[in-house]
C-alpha positions in Angstrom: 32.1 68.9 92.2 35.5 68.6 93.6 35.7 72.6 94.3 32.4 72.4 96.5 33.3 69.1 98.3 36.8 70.9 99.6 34.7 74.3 100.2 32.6 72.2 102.8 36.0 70.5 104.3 37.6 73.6 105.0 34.1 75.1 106.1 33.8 72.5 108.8 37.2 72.8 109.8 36.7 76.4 110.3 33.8 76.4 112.2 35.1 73.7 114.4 38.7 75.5 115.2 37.0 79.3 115.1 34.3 77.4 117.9 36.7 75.8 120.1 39.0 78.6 120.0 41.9 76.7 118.5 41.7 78.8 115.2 41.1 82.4 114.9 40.6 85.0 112.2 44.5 86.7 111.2 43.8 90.2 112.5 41.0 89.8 114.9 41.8 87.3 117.2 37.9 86.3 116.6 37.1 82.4 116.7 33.3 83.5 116.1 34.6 85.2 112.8 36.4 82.0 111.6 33.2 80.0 112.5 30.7 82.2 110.2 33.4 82.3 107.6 33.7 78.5 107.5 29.4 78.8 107.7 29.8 80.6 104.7 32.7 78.4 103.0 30.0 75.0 103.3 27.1 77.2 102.0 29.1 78.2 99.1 30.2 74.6 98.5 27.0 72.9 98.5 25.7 75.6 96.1 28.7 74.3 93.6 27.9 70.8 94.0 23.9 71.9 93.6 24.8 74.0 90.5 27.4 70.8 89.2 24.4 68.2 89.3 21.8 70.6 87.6 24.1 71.4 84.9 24.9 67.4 83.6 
């Protein structure tokens, strides 16, 4: 469950740099990016911590 909560903390501080156009994707110069791969980054984690709980 620890992987999926620190998934979700670096999601939301993706999406909250890439949105405020502190951060930005390495290459691309795209805040936007960084915000739908931070999207993707809490999805991911809550799917670890959904798959943790089912399992024990």
């Amino acid at each position: 469950m620890g992987r999926g909560i620190g998934n979700i903390i670096i999601g939301l501080i993706f999406v909250g740099g890439g949105l405020t156009g502190n951060l930005v994707f390495i290459g691309t110069e795209s805040g936007g990016l960084l915000a739908a791969v931070g999207a993707g980054l809490v999805v991911w984690g809550i799917v670890q911590i959904v798959r943790s709980r089912s399992q024990s």
